[in-house]
N, C-alpha and C positions, 0 to 999 in steps of 0.2 A: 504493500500500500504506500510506504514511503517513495519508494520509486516511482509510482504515481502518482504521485503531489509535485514529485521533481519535476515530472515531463511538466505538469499546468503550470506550475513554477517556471518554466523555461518559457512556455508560452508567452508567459504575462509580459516576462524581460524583451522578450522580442517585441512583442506590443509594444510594449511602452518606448523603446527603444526608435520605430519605425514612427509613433506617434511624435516623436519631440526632434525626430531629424538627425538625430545620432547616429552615428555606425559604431557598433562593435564588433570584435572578436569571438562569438560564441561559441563558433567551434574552428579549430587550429588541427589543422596537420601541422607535429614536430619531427622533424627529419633529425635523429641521432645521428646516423651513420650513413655514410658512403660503401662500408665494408657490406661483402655479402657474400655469401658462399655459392651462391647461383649465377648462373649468367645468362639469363631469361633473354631470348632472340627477339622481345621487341620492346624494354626495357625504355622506357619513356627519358631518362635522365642518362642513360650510361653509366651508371654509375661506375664502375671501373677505370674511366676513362678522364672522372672528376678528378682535379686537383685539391676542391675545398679540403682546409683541414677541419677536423668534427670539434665542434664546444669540450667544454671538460664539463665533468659533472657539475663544479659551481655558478659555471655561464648557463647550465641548465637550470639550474633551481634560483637562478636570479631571474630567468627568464621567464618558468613560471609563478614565479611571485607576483613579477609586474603584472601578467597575463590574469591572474587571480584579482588583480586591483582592478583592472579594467572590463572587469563582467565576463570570462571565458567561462565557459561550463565545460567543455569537453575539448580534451584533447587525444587526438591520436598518433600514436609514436609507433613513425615509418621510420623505410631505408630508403635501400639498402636493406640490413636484416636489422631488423633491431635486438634481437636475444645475442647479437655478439658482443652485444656490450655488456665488461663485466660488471660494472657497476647500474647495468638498467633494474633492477629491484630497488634498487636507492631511489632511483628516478620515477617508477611506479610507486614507491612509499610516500614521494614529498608530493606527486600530484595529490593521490588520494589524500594526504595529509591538510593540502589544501581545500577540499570540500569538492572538488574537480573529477567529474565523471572520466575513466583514463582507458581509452582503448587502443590494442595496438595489432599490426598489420605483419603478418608474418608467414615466413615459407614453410613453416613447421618445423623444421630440421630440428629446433634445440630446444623444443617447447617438453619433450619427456627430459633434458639435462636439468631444464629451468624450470619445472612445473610447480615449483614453490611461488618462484613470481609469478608465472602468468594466473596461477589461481590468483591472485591479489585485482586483477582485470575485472571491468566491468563487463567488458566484449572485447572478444578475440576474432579477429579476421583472417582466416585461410586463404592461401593462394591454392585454389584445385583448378586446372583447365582443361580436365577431360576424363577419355579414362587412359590407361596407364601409355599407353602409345601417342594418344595424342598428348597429354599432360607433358610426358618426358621429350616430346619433338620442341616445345612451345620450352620450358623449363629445366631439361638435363636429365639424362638418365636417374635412375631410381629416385628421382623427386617425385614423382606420384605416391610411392607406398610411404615417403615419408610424411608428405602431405594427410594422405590418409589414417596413419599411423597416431597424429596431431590430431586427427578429427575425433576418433576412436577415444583418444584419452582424456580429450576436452570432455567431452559426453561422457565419461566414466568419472570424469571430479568433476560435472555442474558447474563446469564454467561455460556462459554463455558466448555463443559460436555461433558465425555465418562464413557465409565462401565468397572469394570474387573469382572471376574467372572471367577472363580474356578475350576476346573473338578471336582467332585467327583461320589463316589457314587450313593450319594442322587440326583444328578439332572444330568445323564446321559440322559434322556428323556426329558429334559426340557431346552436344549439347543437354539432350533429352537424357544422354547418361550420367552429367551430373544433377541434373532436377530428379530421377529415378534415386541416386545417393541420398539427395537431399530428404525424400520423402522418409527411403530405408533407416540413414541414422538420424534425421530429426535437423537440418540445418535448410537455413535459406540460402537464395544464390544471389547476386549482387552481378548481373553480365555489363563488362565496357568495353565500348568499342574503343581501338587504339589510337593512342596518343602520339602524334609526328616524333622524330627522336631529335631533340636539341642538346646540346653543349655547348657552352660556351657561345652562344649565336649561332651555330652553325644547325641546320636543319636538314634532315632526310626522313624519307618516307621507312616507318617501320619493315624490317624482314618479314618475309609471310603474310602481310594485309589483304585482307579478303577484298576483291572486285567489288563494285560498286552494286551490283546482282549481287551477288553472295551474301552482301551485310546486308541487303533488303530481305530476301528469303529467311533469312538466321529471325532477325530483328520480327517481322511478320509472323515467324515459326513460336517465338516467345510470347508474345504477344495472344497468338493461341493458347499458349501452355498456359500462361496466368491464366486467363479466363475458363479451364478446366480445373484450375485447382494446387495447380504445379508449384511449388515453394519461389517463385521469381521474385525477389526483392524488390525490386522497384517499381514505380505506379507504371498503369499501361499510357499515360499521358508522357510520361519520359519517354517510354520507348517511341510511343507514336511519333513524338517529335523526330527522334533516331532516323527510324524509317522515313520520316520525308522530309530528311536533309537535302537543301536544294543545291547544294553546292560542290558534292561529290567528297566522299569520305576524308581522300586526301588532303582535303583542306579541313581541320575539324573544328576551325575555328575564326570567325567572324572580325575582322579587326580593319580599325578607322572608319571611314565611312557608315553612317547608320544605314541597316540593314533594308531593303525594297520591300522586305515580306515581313509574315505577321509572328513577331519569333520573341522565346522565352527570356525574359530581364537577367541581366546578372546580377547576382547577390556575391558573387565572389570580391574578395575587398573591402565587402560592404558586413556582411557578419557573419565571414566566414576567410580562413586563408592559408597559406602555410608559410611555414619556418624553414630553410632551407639548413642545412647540415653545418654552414658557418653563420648563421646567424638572422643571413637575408631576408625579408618579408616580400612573397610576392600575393598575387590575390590567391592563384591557382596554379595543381599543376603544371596544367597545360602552359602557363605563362613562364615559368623554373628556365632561368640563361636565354629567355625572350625579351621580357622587358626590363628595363634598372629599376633596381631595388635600392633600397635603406636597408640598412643593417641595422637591428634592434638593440646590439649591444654599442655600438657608435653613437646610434641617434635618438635610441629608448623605444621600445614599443608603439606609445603613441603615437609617436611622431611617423616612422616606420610605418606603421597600419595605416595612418593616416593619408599618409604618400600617395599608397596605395589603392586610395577609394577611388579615382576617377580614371581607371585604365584605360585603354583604349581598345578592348576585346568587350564587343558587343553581345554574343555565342558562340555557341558550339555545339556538337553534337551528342557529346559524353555524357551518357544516364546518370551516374551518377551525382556528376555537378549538378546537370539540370533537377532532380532530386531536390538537392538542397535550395536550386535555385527556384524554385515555384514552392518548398516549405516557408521559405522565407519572406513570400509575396502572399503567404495563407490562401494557396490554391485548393481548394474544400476536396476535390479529387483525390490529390497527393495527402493530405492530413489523414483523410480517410485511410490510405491505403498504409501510413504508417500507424493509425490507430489500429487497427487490424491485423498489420504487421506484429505491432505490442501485446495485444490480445492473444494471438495464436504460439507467442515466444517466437517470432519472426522479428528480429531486431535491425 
């Protein structure tokens, strides 16, 4: 029931928030780490190829302090991997310490070494993209049973678990086989279409990106499933938008010029963003060594976030974002489908 009152709670702050003209931070991707033990073939940041060096633990916990002062409710601690940090339990104790709902995104691989911390998790995010053939084409050999393995042991200590899972290529066909998992051991699926690969400015079209037909059929195919029943995280108002991206996958994101057509607001920047691995604030992934950033620890959070409110990325096509980006705008559709989500332990 507490958890309950958090979510109205959370509401209310956004209200009021959206009523007085303010933007906040209320929910932050914190990027720990560069380091990863995977080397995923369409890896949005490269991270291996990143030079940033990571915070120390006390650049972290000043970080979320500030973050704590300026109304964040949630934070989720990315990569990279984040279990290879040896001090991330420290890091999951000072959020939760904070009053700060703290979930983290992960390959599984070290969640049985770590399972002390990640039980301390509000929500745990799986990477699974298929089944074991296509998972391991997308993610590295034996990454599917470890994945799996992480899913299993979540579900056996009650810690609360969902999956994301990739589109590509390699596991066009193997979609219905993780929604069939999901059903079997009890998790929802979170599907994103791929993100361009930038470093440092430099941009290329992800390995394996499904044809422009291909992400429509997929996108279309899900959009069936939820409406059977099928554990699909996100509203079918996301995917729809997905499905009739007019722009062509490869571009998956709208920037300068305001858009000809009738398309979803961004709330990224606005009260929502992430923290890059040295400290950077950008609105969103998709923006990560696209546009310049403030650094939070040079120029403090506020100011930073601040920066960051009036970008010049209009949309995109990634469910997820859009997700946040129509919760954010109290689109009754998407509330719905997270009130629902909440109801059925669909998080």
């Amino acid at each position: 029931m507490s958890e309950f009152w958090n979510k109205i709670s959370f509401g209310i702050d956004v209200l009021k928030a959206k009523m007085s003209g303010q933007y906040k931070p209320f929910q932050v991707q914190l990027s720990v780490t560069n380091r990863c033990n995977l080397k995923c073939s369409y890896c949005y940041a490269n991270y291996p190829e990143r030079t940033h060096k990571e915070l120390t633990t006390d650049n972290l916990f000043y970080i979320i302090d500030e973050l704590k002062k300026i109304g964040t409710k949630r934070i989720n601690l990315v990569g990279g991997e984040p279990l290879l940090r040896k001090d991330i339990g420290k890091i999951i104790d000072h959020i939760k310490a904070k009053g700060i709902e703290c979930v983290m995104t992960s390959n599984g691989y070290m969640v049985s070494k770590k399972i002390n911390d990640v039980k301390k998790l509000d929500l745990l995010c799986i990477s699974l993209d298929g089944n074991r053939e296509a998972n391991d084409a997308n993610r590295g050999k034996g990454s599917y049973d470890m994945a799996i393995g992480a899913i299993k042991l979540a579900k056996e200590n009650h810690i609360p678990f969902q999956v994301a899972t990739v589109i590509t290529k390699n596991n066009l066909n193997s979609i219905e086989y993780v929604l069939e998992k999901g059903k079997e051991l009890g998790f929802s699926v979170g599907f994103s279409t791929l993100i361009s690969q930038t470093v440092h400015g430099k941009k290329s079209v992800p390995q394996d990106m499904p044809t422009d037909d291909e992400y429509k059929q997929i996108l279309k195919r899900l959009i069936e499933l939820k409406e059977k029943g099928y554990p699909v995280l996100f509203s079918k108002k996301s995917l729809e938008y997905a499905l009739n991206w007019r722009l062509g996958y490869q571009k998956e994101k709208f920037m300068g010029e305001k858009p000809d057509f009738k398309y979803i607001k961004c709330n990224a920047g606005k009260f929502f963003c992430i923290i890059d691995v040295n400290g950077d604030v950008y609105p969103c992934p998709t923006l990560v060594d696209v546009i310049k950033p403030l650094n939070c620890l040079e120029h403090g959070i506020k100011k930073a976030f601040k920066y960051v409110n009036n970008h010049p990325c209009y949309t995109c096509h990634i469910p997820c974002q859009n997700e946040f980006n129509l919760m954010y705008s109290f689109n009754l559709s998407v509330l719905f489908n997270i009130a629902k989500n909440y109801k059925s332990g669909m998080r």
